[in-house]
C-alpha positions in Angstrom: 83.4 79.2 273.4 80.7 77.1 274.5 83.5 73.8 274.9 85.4 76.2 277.0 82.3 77.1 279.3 81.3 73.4 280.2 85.1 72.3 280.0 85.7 74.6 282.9 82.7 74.8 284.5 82.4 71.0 284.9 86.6 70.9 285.8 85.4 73.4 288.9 83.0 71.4 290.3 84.9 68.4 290.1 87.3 69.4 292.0 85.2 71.0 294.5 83.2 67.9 294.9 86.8 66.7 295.6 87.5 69.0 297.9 84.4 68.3 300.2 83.9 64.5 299.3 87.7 63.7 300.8 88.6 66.6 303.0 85.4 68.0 305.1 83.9 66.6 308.1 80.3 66.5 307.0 81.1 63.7 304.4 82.4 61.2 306.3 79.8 62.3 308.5 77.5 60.5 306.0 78.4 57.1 307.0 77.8 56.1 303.6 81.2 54.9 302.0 84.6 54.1 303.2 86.5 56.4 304.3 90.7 55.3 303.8 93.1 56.9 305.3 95.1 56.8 301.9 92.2 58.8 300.3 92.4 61.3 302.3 96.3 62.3 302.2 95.8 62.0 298.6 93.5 64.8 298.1 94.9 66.4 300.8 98.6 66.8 299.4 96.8 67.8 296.2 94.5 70.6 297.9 96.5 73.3 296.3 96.0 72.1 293.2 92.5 71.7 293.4 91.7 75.1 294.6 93.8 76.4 292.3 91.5 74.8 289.6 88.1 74.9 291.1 88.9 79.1 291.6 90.3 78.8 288.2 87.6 77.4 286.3 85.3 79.0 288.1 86.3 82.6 287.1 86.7 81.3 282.9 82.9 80.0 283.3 81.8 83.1 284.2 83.9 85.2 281.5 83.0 82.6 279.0 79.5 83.3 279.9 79.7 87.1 279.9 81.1 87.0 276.2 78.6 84.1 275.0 75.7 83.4 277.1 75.9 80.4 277.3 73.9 79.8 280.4 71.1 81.3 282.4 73.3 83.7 285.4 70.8 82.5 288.0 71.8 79.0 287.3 75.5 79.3 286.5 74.9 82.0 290.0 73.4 78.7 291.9 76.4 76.0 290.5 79.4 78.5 291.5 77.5 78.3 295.2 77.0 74.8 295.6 80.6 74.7 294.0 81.8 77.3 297.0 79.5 75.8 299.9 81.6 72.7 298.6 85.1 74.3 298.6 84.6 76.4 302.2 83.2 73.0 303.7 86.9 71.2 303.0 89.4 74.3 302.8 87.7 77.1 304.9 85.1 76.1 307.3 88.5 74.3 309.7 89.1 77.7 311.1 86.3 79.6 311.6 84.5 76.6 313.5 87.6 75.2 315.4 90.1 78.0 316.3 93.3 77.0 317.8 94.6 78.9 320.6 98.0 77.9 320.5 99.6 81.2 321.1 97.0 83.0 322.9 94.7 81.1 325.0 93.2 82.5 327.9 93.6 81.6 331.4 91.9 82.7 334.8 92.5 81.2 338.2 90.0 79.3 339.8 87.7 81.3 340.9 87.1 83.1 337.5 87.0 79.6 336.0 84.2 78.4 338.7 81.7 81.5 336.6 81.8 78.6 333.9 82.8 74.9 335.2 81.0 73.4 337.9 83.0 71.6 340.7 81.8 68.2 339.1 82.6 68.8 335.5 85.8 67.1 334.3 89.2 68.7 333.4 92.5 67.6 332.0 95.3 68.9 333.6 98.8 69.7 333.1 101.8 71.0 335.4 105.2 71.5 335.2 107.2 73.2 337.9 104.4 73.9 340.3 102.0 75.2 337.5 99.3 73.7 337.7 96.6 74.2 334.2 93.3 72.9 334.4 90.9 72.3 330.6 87.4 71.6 330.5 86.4 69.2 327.7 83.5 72.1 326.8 85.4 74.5 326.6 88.2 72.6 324.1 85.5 70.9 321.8 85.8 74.1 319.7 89.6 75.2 319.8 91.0 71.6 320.1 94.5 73.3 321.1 95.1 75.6 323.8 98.9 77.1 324.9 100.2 80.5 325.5 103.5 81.4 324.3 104.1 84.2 326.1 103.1 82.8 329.5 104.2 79.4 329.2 103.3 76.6 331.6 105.9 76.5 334.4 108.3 78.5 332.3 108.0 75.8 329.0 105.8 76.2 325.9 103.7 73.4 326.3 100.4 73.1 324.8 97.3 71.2 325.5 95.0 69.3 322.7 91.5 67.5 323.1 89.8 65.7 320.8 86.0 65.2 321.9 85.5 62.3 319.4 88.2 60.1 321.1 87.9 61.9 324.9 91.6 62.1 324.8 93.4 65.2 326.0 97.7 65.0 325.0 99.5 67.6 325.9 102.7 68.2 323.9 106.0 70.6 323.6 105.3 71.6 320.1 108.6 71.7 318.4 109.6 68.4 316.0 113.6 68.9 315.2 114.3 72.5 316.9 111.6 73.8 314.9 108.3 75.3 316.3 105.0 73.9 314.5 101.6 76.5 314.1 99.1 74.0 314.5 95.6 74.0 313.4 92.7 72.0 313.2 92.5 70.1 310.0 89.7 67.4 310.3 89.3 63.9 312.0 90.1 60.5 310.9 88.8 57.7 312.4 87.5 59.9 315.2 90.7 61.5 316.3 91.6 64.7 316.1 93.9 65.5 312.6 96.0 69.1 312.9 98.0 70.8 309.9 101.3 72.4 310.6 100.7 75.4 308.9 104.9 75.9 308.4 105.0 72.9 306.1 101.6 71.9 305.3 101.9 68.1 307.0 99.1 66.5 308.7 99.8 65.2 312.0 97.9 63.2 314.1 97.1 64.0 317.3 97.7 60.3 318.7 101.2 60.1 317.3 102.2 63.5 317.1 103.9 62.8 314.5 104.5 64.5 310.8 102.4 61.8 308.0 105.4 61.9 305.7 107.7 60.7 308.5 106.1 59.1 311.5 109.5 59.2 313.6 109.3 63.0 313.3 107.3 63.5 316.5 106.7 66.1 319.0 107.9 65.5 322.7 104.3 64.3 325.0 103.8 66.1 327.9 101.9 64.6 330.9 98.2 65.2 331.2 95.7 63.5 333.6 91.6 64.1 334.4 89.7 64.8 338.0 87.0 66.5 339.1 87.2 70.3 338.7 86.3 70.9 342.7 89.3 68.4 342.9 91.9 70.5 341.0 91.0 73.8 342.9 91.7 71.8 346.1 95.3 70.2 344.5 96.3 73.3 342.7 94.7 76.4 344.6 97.1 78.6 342.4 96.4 76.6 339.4 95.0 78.3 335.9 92.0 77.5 334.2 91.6 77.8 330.3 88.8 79.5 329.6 87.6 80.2 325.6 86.7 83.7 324.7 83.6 84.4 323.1 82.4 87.6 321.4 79.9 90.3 323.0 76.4 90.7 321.2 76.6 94.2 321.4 80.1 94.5 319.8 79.9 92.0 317.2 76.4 90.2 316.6 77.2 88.3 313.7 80.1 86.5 315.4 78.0 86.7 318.9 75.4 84.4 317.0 78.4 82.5 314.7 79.6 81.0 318.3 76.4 80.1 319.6 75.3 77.9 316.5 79.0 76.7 316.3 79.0 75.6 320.2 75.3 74.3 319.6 76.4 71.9 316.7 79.2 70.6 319.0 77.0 70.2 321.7 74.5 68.1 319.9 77.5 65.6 317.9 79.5 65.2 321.7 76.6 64.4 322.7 75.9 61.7 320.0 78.8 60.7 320.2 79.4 59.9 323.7 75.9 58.5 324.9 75.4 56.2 321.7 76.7 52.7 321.1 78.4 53.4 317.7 80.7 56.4 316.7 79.8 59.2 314.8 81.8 58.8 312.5 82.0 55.0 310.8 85.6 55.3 309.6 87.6 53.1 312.2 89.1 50.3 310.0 90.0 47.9 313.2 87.3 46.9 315.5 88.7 44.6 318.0 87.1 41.1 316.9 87.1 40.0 320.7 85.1 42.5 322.0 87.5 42.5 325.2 86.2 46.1 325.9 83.0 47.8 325.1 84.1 50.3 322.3 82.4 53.2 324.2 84.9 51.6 327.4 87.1 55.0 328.7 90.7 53.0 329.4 94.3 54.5 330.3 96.0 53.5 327.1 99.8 54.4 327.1 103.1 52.9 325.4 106.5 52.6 326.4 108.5 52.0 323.0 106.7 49.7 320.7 104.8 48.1 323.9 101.1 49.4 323.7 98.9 48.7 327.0 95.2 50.1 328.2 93.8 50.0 331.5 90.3 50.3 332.6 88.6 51.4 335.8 87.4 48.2 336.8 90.5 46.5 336.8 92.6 48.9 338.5 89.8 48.8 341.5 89.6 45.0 342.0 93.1 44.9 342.6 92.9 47.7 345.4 93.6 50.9 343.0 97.2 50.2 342.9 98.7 47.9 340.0 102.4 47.6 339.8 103.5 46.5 336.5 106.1 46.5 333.7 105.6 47.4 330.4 107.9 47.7 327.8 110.8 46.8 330.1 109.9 49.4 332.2 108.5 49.4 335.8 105.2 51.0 336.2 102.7 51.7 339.0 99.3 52.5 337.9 97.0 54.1 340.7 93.3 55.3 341.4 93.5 58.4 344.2 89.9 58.1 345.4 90.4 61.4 346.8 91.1 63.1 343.8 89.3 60.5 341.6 92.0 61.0 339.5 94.0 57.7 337.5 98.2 58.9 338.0 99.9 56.2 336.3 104.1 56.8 337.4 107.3 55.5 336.5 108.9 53.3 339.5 112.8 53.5 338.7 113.3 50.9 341.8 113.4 47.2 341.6 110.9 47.3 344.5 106.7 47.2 344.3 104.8 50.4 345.2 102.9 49.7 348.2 101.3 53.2 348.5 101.3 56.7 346.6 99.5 60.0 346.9 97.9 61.8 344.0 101.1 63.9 343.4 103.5 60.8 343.4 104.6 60.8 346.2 105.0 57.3 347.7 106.9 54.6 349.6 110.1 54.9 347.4 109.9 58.4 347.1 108.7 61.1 345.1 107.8 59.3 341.3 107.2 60.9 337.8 104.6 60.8 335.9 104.5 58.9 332.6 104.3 61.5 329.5 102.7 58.9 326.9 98.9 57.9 329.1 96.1 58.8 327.0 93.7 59.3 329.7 89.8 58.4 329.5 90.2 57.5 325.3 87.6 55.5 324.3 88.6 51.8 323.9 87.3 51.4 320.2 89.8 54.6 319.1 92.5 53.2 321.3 92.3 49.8 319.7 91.7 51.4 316.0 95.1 52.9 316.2 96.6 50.1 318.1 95.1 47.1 317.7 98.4 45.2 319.3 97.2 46.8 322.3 97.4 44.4 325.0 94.4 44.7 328.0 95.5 45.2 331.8 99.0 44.3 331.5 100.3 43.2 334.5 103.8 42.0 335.5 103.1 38.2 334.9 101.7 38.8 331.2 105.2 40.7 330.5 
């Protein structure tokens, strides 16, 4: 009996060390090892297993000790709640402290909106059809993806999602094949956001948008840009705001006080993350060895095909906020509105140059649309980390 005991005793804990060593945030956190992505989807296609095990041998220590006594039940009591702390930190902890909103995010108009983002805090912005939807970075650190199904934007279900540890917002249709995805917040890799579609259990990354076990199964991007939010109300006076719900102290305390530590912790690590020189999390694997950009750098990466490109503010105002340029075979005007301080880069379908546009696209060769695949504002070093054949201000000589 007592072989039995430590055989599953020890078999629990293994596998929720496993469970939290490869799957939770706060290890790779640590900064202390590193932190493949091959490890990672390892354990993580195995996560069934090993919570079928750690629960498992969890429940024969503890009938194994009840017949023999083998162990002391305050000590076995304090192993089993390591063994948990270990198992909720990988499996559990996901959606409590990042839930998605996919289906039922909240929006107000502007007005309601200004009770809670000032008119110089930045949002990211889709529309489609004349629907106009504004997100403030604060108020998507905790949800990470925001939609509504049964108010879609401009009559489409489109969703918005923001990952604070790369500043990028991508707005997507979320279907891959005909087939809608539920997605949740899994963890990060190499500070970008990771989701799980909870319909087939695949991990999918929020800057390919595509399924791990078949990267040319992708969802469809959706255009997204940032401005000021004083500057949206003034574009979009009709426009939405998403706004995330919190729960009243007097109704429900415990999660009243849940969502104050929870917003708290994220304050302190965007914080970190954004006003120190390295990431907060050490688990980028290419770190450009030209140092062309500062890694902190916020560029306008985007792709057309297999061509990968970034811009960054200082290039596009020394040549006059207006950069005409091809990129993957495909003509491209890339332009700072210094009204809206907003970056619109547009697809030019002419064989002329762009001489001048608006903010909405409209210009000298008529009315231009916007290009789906810009990552706006991503910091340079998680730009480069996923694409390190990212060229730098690519201009219509260099193609």
């Amino acid at each position: 009996m007592s072989y039995i005991f430590w055989f599953a005793l020890t078999t629990a804990m293994i596998a929720n060390i496993r469970i939290f060593w490869d799957l939770s945030d706060f290890s790779q956190l640590l900064n202390i090892r590193v932190f493949p992505r091959t490890t990672f989807m390892k354990t993580w296609y195995m996560r069934n297993t090993l919570k079928y095990v750690a629960i498992f041998g969890g429940l024969v220590a503890i009938a194994t000790n009840h017949i023999a006594n083998i162990m002391p039940w305050s000590m076995l009591s304090i192993i089993l709640a390591i063994g948990f702390l270990f198992y909720y930190a990988g499996l559990i902890n996901p959606r409590f402290m990042m839930p998605q909103k996919m289906d039922d995010g909240q929006f107000v108009n502007i007005r309601e909106g200004a009770k809670k983002i000032r008119p110089h805090n930045e949002v990211m912005v889709m529309v489609n059809n004349g629907h106009a939807r504004a997100h403030a970075d604060f108020e998507m650190w905790r949800p990470h993806i925001a939609g509504n199904k049964n108010n879609g934007l401009g009559g489409e279900d489109i969703i918005m999602t923001y990952c604070s540890l790369s500043n990028v917002c991508v707005g997507v249709r979320p279907y891959i094949d005909g087939e809608r995805l539920n997605l949740h917040v899994a963890t990060q890799l190499e500070n970008n956001l990771l989701m799980e579609d909870k319909n087939t259990g695949e991990p999918i990354q929020q800057l390919s948008m595509a399924r791990e076990c078949d990267l040319n199964a992708t969802m469809e991007e959706f255009p997204t840009f940032k401005m000021p939010y004083k500057k949206f109300c003034e574009a979009y006076p009709e426009g939405e705001v998403f706004i995330e719900s919190r729960p009243s102290f007097y109704r429900n305390p415990l999660g009243f006080f849940h969502e104050v530590v929870m917003d708290g912790l994220f304050y302190l690590h965007v914080t970190k993350q954004r006003n120190n020189e390295e990431f907060l999390f050490n688990t980028c694997k290419n770190i450009d060895p030209d140092q062309r950009l500062h890694k902190k750098e916020h560029v306008w990466g985007l792709n057309v095909g297999d061509i990968y490109t970034c811009y960054d503010m200082a290039f596009l105002k020394s040549n006059g906020n207006l950069v005409n340029t091809v990129v993957g075979g495909k003509k491209l005007v890339i332009h700072y509105d210094e009204q809206f301080e907003s970056v619109g880069v547009w697809y030019n379908p002419t064989e002329e140059h762009v001489t001048n546009i608006d903010f909405f696209g409209q210009s000298n060769l008529g009315q231009l649309k916007r290009v789906e695949s810009v990552k706006a504002g991503i910091f340079y070093g998680v730009w480069y980390n996923f694409y390190p054949q990212t060229s730098i201000n690519l201009n219509e000589a260099q193609e």
